[in-house]
C-alpha positions as a printed NumPy array, in Angstrom:
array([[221.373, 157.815,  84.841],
       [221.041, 160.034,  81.816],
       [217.627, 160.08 ,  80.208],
       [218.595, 160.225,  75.779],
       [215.429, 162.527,  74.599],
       [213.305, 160.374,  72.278],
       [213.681, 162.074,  69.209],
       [210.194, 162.934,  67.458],
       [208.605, 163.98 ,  64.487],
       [205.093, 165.389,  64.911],
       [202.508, 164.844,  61.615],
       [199.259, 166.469,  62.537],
       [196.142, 168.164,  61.269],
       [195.517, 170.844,  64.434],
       [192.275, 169.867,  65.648],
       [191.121, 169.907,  68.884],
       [192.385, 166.445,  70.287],
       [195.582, 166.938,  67.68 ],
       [195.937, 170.554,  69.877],
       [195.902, 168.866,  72.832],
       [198.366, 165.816,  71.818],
       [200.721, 168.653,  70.707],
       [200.872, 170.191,  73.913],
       [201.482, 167.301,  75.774],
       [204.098, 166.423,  73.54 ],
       [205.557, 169.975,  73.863],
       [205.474, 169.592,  78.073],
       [207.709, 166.29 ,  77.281],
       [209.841, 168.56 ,  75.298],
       [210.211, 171.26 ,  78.068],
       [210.744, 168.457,  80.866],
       [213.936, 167.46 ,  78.832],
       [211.872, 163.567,  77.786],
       [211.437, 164.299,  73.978],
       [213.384, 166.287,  71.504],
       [211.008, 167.6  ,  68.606],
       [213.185, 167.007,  65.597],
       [210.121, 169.291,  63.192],
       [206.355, 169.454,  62.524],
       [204.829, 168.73 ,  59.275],
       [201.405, 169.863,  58.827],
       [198.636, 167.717,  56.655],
       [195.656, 168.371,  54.756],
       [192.945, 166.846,  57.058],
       [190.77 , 168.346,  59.764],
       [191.284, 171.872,  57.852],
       [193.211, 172.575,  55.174],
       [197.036, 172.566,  55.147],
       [197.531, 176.086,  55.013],
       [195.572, 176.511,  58.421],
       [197.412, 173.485,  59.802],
       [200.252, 174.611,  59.463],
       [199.423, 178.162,  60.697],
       [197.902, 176.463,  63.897],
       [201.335, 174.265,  64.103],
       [203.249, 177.364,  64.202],
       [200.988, 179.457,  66.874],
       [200.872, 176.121,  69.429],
       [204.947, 176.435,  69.473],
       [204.927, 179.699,  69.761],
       [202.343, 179.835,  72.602],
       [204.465, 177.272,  74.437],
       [207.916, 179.285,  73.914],
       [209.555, 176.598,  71.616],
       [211.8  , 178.549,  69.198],
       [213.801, 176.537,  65.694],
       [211.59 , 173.632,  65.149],
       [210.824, 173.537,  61.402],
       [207.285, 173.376,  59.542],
       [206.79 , 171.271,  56.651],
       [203.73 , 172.034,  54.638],
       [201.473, 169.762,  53.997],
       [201.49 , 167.51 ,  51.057],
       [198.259, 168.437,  48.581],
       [196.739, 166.227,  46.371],
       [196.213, 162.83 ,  48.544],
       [193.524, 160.075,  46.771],
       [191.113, 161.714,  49.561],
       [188.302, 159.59 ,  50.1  ],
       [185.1  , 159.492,  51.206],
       [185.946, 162.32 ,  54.13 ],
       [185.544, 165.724,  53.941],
       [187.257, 168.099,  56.153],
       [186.027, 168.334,  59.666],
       [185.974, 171.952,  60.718],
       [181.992, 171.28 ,  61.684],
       [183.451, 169.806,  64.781],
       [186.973, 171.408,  64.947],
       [185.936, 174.559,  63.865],
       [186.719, 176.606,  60.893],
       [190.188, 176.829,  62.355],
       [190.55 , 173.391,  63.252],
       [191.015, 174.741,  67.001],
       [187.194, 176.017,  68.348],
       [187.921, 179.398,  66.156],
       [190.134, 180.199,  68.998],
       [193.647, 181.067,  66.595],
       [193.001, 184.446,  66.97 ],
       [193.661, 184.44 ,  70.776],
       [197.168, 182.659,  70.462],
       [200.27 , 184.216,  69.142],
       [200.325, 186.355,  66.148],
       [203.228, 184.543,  64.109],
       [202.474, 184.528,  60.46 ],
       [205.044, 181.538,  59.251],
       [205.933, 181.646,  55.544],
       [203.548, 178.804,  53.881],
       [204.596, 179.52 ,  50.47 ],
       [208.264, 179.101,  51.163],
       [208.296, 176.37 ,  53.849],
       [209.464, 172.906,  52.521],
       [206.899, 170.62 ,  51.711],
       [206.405, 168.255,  54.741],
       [207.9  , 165.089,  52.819],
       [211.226, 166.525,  52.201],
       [211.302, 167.213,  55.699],
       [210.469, 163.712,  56.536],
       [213.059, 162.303,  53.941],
       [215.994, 164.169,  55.057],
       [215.657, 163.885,  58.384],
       [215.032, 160.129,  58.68 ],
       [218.045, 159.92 ,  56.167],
       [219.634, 162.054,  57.966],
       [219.394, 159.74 ,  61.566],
       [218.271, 156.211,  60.074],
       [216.586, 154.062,  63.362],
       [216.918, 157.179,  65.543],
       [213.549, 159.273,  65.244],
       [210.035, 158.055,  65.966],
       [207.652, 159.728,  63.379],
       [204.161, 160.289,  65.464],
       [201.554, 160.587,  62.784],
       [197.845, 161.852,  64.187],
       [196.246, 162.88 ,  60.323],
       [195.849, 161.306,  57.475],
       [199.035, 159.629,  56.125],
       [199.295, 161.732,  53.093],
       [202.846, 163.437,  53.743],
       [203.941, 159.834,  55.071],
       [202.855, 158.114,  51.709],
       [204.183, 161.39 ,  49.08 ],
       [207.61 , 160.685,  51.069],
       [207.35 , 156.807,  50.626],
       [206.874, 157.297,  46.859],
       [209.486, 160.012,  46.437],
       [212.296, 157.998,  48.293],
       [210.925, 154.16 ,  48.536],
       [212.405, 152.579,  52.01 ],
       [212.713, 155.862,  53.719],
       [209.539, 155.316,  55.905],
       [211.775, 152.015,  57.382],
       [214.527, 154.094,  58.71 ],
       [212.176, 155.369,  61.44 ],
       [212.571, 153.67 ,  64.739],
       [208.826, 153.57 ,  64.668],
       [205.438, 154.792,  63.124],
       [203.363, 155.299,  66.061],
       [199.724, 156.417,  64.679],
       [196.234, 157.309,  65.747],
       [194.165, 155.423,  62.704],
       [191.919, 152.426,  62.332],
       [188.847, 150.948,  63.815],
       [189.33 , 147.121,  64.171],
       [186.483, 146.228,  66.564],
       [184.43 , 149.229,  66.472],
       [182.487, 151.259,  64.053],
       [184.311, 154.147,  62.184],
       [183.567, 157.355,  63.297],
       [183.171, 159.325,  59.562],
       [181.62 , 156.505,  57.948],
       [179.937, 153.401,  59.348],
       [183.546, 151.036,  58.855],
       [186.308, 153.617,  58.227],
       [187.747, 155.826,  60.781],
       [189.029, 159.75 ,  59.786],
       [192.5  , 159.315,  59.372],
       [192.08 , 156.547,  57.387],
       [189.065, 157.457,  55.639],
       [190.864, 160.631,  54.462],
       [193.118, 159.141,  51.965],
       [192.804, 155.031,  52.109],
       [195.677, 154.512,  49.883],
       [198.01 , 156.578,  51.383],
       [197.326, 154.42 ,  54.574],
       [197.134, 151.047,  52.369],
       [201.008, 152.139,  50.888],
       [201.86 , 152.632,  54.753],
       [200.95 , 149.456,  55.388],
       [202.291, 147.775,  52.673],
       [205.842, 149.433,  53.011],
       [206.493, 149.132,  56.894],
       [207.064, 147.036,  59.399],
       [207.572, 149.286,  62.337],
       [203.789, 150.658,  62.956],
       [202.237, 151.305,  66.006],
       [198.158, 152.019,  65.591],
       [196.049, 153.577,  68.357],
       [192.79 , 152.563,  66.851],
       [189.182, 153.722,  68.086],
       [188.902, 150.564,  69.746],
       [191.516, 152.444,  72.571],
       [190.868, 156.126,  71.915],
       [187.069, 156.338,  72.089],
       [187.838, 155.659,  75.934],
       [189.576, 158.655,  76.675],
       [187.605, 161.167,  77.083],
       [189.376, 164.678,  78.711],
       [186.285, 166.896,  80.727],
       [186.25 , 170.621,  81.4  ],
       [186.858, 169.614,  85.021],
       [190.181, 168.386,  83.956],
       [190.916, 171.516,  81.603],
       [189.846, 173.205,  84.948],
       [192.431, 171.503,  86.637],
       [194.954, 172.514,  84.591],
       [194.063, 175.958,  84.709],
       [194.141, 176.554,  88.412],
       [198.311, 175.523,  88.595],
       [198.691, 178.775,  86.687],
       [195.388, 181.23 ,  85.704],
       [197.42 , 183.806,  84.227],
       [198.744, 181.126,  81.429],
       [198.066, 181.831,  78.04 ],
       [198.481, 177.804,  77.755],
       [196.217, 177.377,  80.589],
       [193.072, 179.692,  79.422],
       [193.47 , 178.115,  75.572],
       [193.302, 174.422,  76.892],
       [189.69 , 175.569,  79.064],
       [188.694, 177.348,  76.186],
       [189.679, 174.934,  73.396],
       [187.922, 172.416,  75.525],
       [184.595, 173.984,  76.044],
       [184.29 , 174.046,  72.445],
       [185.575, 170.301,  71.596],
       [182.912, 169.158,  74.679],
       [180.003, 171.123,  72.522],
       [180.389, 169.395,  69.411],
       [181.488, 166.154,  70.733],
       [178.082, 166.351,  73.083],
       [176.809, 167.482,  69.601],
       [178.087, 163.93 ,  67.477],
       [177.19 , 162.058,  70.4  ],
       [180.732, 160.822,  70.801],
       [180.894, 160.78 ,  74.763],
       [177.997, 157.676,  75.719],
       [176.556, 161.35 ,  77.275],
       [180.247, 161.867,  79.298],
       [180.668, 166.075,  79.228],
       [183.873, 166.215,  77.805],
       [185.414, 165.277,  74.468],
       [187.822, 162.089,  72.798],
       [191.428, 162.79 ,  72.845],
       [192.001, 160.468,  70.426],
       [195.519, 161.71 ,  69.288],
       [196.854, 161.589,  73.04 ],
       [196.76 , 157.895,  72.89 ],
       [199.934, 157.831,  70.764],
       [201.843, 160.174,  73.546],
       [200.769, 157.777,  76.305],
       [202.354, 155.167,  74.04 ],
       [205.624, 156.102,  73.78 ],
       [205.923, 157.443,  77.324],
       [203.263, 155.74 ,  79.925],
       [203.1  , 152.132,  77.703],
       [201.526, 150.342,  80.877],
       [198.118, 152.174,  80.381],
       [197.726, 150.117,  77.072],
       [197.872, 145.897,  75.789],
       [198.644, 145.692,  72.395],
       [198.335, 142.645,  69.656],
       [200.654, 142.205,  66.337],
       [198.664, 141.51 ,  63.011],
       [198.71 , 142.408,  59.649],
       [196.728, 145.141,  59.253],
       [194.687, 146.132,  55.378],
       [193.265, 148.684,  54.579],
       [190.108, 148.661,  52.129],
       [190.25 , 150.895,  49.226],
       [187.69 , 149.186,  46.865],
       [184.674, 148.911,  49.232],
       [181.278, 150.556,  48.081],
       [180.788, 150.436,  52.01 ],
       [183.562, 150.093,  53.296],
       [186.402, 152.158,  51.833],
       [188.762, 152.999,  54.408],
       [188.069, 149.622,  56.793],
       [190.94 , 148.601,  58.925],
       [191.116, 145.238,  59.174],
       [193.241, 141.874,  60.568],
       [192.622, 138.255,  60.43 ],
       [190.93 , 137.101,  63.764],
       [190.424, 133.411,  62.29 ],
       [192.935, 130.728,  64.28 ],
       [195.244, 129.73 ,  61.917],
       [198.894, 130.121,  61.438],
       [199.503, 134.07 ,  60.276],
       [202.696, 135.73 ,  58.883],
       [203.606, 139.216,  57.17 ],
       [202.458, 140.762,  60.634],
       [203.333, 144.694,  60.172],
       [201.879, 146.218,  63.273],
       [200.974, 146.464,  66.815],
       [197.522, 147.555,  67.419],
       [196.223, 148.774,  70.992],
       [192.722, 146.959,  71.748],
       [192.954, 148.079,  75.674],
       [193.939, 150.806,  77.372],
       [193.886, 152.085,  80.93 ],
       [192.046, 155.481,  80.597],
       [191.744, 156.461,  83.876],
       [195.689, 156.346,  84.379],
       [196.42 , 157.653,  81.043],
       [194.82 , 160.589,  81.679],
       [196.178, 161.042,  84.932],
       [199.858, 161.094,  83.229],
       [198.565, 163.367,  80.621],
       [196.657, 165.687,  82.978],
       [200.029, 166.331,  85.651],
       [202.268, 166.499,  81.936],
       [200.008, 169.598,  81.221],
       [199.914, 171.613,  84.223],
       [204.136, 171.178,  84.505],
       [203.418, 172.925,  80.928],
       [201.238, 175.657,  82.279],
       [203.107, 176.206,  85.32 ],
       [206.249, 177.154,  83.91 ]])
């Protein structure tokens, strides 16, 4: 039987756990499982300009030639989140750019990242899954521009949200989120086709320098191979640093959670709600929320994940990577 490709498009911030969610992805694309339709960088972990230099250098790194760039959207409500190079570094990759390919992509000419999204979802209406692991600025300045496009996606699969957790950049409101609220409330207001891998899943997985070690030893001449160690000794640091782990060495790869999804969906148990998002809050700005109360419910507009399998998802991500490194 012949396997169709899923066809993807990739919205990220590059970051450490976005890094290693794009390389995953990108060992999917080499094994013939996903086909990477384009990249469109946001304003979130750093700014867009680095994003989308980082987007460009992890392709390049991993031999992946005519995938288009978007640049990021600027100008999202941005909320009560600043920028989180104190944990991704000033690169948004452990200040580890300089030791992966020296492309210099065009930022000033690329297309902006939601004319990418429009015309390709036009362009293939119910055939592309748009994998969002940033803030949902791009996702909401395409919305706007051309109401209904976000719809023609086969799905919205996203890392956002804490439901039954605390945030993890304020007390109620996770990054993503907490980045730009409205841009996720206009998400959730326009679509019915969203996927969210909350905290409630993601603060479970938690990748160690053991298994970056792992990966390493397929292949220890890889360029791949010495940037996942290396990009993971750093994340490990400032995660041990947040005191993200429960004291586990190693660091969240929240952004995987998405991949494992789409590709290993036994390692997670999902629920359908309607999902808000709190823009008003004094304390609470950015809240993702569903009604728990037992009574009839309609207007659902997502799945959310509230278990996952860790242990097996990371097995499946950690034999994706070394077929990556070992070409």
């Amino acid at each position: 039987m012949t396997i169709q490709p899923l066809k993807i498009i990739l919205d990220t911030d590059p970051g450490g756990d976005d890094s290693f969610a794009f390389l995953w992805l990108l060992s999917l694309v080499k094994q013939g499982l996903a086909e990477l339709v384009a990249v469109t960088s946001v304003d979130g972990n750093v700014h867009a300009r680095l994003t989308f230099a980082a987007a460009a250098k992890l392709l390049a790194l991993c031999n992946i030639d005519g995938v288009e760039i978007g640049r990021g959207v600027i100008g999202g409500s941005q909320g009560d989140a600043d920028d989180a190079g104190a944990i991704h570094g000033e690169d948004g990759m452990g200040n580890l750019s300089h030791t992966l390919p020296d492309v210099i992509p065009d930022y000033e000419t690329a297309r902006h990242a939601d004319d990418v999204l429009i015309d390709a979802l036009q362009a293939a209406p119910g055939e592309i899954t748009v994998v969002a692991i940033a803030p949902f600025t791009n996702l909401a300045a395409a919305e706007r521009k051309c109401p209904g496009v976000l719809q023609l996606a086969k799905e919205i699969v996203i890392m956002a949200g804490a439901f039954q957790v605390p945030g993890n950049i304020t007390p109620e409101a996770e990054f993503n989120i907490a980045y730009d609220p409205e841009a996720a409330q206009l998400l959730f207001n326009c679509c019915t086709n969203i996927v969210v891998l909350p905290l409630d899943v993601t603060e479970h997985i938690v990748f160690t320098p053991d298994m970056a070690a792992q990966v390493s030893r397929v292949n220890p001449n890889s360029a791949i191979g010495q940037f996942v160690v290396a990009l993971c000794n750093f994340m490990t640091g400032t995660a041990m640093a947040f005191r993200e782990t429960g004291g586990i060495s190693g660091f969240l790869v929240h952004d995987a959670a998405t991949l494992a999804y789409l590709f290993y969906p036994e390692t997670l148990r999902f629920r359908r709600a309607q999902v808000q998002v709190e823009t008003k809050g004094s304390w609470t700005r950015g809240k993702t929320l569903f009604d728990n109360r037992h009574k009839t419910k309609v207007g659902a507009n997502a799945w959310v994940a509230l278990e996952v399998d860790a242990p097996n998802l990371l097995a499946a991500m950690l034999e994706d990577l070394k077929l990556l490194v070992a070409k």
